[in-house]
N, C-alpha and C positions, 0 to 999 in steps of 0.2 A: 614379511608379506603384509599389505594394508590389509584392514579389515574391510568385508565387505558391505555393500549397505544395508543388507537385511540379513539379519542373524540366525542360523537354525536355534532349539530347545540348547543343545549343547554347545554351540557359540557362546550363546549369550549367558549360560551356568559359569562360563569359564571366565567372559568378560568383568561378571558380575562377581566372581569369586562364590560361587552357591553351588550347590547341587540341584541335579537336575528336577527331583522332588518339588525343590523348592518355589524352582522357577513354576510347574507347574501350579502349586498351589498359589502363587502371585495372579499368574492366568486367570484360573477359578474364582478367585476373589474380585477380577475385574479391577485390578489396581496397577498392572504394568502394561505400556506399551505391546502390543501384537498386533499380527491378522492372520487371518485363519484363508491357505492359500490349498484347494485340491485335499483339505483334510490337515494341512500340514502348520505347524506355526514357526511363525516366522518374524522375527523381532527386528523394526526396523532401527539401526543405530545411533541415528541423531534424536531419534524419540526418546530412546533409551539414555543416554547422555541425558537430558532437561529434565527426564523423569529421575534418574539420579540426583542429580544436584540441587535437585528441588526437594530432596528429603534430609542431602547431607545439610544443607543449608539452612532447614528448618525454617522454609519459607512461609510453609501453613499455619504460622507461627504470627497473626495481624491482628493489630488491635483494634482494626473500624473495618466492615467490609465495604468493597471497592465498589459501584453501582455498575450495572454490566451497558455500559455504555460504549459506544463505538464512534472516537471523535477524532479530528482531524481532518483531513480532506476528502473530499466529494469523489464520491467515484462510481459510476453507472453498473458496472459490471456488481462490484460489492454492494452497492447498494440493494441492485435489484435478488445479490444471493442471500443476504441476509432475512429479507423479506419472504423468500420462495422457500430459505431452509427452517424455515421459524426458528433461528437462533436466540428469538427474544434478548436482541442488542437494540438497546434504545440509540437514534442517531443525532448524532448533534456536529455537523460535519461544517467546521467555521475555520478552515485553515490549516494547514499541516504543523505552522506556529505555535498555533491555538490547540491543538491536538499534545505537542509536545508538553505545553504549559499543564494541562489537565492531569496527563500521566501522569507527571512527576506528582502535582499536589494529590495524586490517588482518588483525582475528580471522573476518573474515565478509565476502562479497563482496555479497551485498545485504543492506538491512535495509529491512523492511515497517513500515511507521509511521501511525499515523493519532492526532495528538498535536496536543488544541487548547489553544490558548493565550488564555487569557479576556482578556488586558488588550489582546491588538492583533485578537485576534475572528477569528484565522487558523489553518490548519491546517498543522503542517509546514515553519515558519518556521525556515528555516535558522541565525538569528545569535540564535534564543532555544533554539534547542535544543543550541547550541555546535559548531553543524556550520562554520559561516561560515570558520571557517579553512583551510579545507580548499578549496585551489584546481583542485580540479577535480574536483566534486562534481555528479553531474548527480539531479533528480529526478524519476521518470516516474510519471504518474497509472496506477492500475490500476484505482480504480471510486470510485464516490461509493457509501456502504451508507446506510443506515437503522438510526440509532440510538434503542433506544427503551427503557421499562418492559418487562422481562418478569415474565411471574406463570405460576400454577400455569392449565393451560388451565381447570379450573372457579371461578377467581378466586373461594376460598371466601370471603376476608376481604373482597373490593369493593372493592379498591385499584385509583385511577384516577388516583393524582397521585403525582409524588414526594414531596410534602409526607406522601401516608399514612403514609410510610416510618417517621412518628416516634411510628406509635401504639405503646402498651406489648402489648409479644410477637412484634412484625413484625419478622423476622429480616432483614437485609441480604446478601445477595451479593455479593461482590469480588473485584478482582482485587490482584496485588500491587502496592505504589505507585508501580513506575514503567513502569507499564503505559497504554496510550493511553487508556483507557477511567477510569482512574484517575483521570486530568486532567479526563475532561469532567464525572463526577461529581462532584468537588469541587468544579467551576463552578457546576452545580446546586445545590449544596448550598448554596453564599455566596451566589448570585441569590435562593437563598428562603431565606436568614437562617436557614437549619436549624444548629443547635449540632448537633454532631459524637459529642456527650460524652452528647447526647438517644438515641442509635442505639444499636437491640442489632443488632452484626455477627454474621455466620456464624463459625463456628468458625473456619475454615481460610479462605485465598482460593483463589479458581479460577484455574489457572494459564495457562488457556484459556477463549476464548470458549463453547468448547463446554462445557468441565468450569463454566460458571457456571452454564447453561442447565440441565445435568446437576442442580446441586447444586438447582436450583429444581423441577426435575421430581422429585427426589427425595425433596423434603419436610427438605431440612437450611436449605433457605434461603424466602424468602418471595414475597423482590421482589429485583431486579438490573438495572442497567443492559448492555445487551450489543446485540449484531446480530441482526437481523432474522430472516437466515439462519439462525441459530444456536437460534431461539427455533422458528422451524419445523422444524428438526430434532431437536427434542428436544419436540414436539406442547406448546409451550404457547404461552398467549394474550400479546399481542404493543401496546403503545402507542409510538408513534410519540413523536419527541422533537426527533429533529437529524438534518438528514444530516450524512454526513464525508466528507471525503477522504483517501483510504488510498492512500500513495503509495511508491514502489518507489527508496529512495536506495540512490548508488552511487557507484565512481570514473570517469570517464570511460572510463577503457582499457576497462573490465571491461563498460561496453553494449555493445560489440564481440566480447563471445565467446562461441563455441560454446551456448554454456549460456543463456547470457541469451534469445540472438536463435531459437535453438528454443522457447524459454515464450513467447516474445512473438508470431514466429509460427502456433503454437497456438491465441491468444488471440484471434487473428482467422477463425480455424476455428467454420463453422457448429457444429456439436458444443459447442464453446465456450460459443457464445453460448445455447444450449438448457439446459446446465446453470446457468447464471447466470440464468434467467429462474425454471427448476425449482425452484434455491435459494432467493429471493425478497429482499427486499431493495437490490437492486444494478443502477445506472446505471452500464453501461459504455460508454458512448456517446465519454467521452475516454480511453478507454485507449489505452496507448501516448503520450500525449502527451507533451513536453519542459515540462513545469513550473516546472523551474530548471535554468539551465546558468553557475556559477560562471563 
């Protein structure tokens, strides 16, 4: 029989090989995984797993601490939880690339990523993104968005495909290239045999989702690829393309602190879940999930 997702006191003695004692005085200490459900505890099993291997691993075991920084890619909804749940995450949001590079040199304690990979049709693929070496690497879902065409909301030119993108004068929006949004657009652009060399870009790239949205509502860009969210925040008209998954990498120790487990708490707050519906775009129905656990 599979085990189930959340564990009674004596599930989880049994899991852990403990008695039930024991378990309890883990509780009391405030050092394992639980919640407290009608009186009842109840230990959820993927928590339990990271919080495991986080000790057989002797991961608390660092010789520089990490800066609680939150890098990698832009994103409205996290952005705006990080600031509502005072998780005291400093943001430095310059690419899902840029994010990855940070992690690894232990410049950045999360990085936000939503990075697809056309040739395995995946999102976030640890050993194509160079993350793979990294043995203890966990990756939590934060939402599935809606990727699509944005245009100017009175779509003067009628632009309704990517292909438009190649008529002469239709300016492109971008972002810089090793941004997530970078990747899926160049997918697009080989799926429909579009030359690169045919496209008049925008001046500058957006450095953000929002500043793409921005540069289209502004009249410096035409058409862009971006979120959903971002397309309704800045009142323009909005074509659906791809969902993605935009996912929260990390080191194991680091789902265990202060910082993290107030955002992630948060995020399971009605309030929450009201802004993510307001914003539009966004299936959070597996947030919090364990994705990957090296």
């Amino acid at each position: 029989m599979p085990l189930p997702t959340y564990l009674t006191t004596a599930e989880a003695a049994e899991y852990l090989r403990l008695k039930e004692r024991k378990v309890y005085d883990l509780v009391s200490q405030g050092v394992i995984p639980c919640v407290r459900v009608t009186g009842k505890l109840l230990f959820p099993r993927q928590r339990i797993d990271l919080w495991l291997m986080n000790h057989l691993e002797g991961d608390d075991a660092v010789s520089s601490p990490t800066p609680p920084v939150l890098a990698g890619s832009q994103d409205p909804l996290l952005e705006w939880a990080v600031k509502e749940s005072g998780a005291e995450l400093a943001l430095l949001c310059q690419g899902s690339g840029d994010g990855v590079q940070r992690l690894i040199e232990g410049r950045a304690m999360l990085a936000g990523m939503h990075i697809w990979h056309a040739e395995t049709r995946r999102y976030n693929d640890p050993a194509t993104l160079g993350l793979s070496g990294m043995r203890d690497l966990v990756l939590i879902r934060w939402a599935k968005r809606q990727q699509g065409l944005l245009l100017a909301s009175d779509n003067p030119h009628q632009l309704a495909r990517i292909e438009d993108a190649t008529r002469p004068g239709i300016r492109i929006a971008h972002r810089q290239p090793d941004a997530g949004v970078s990747h899926l657009l160049q997918s697009l652009l080989t799926r429909h045999r579009i030359d690169t060399s045919q496209l008049t870009w925008a001046a500058h790239p957006s450095l953000s989702e929002d500043d793409l949205a921005l540069a289209i509502r502004q009249g410096e860009a035409d058409i862009g690829v971006g979120i959903e969210a971002a397309a309704r925040r800045q009142g323009l008209a909005f074509i659906p393309l791809q969902e993605e998954y935009f996912d929260l990498a990390m080191r194991r120790r680091h789902y265990f602190e202060p910082t993290l487990q107030r955002l992630l708490s948060f995020a399971r707050s009605e309030r929450f879940v009201q802004r993510a519906e307001a914003l539009g775009g966004y299936d959070i129905s597996e947030l919090g999930k364990v994705v990957y656990n090296a």
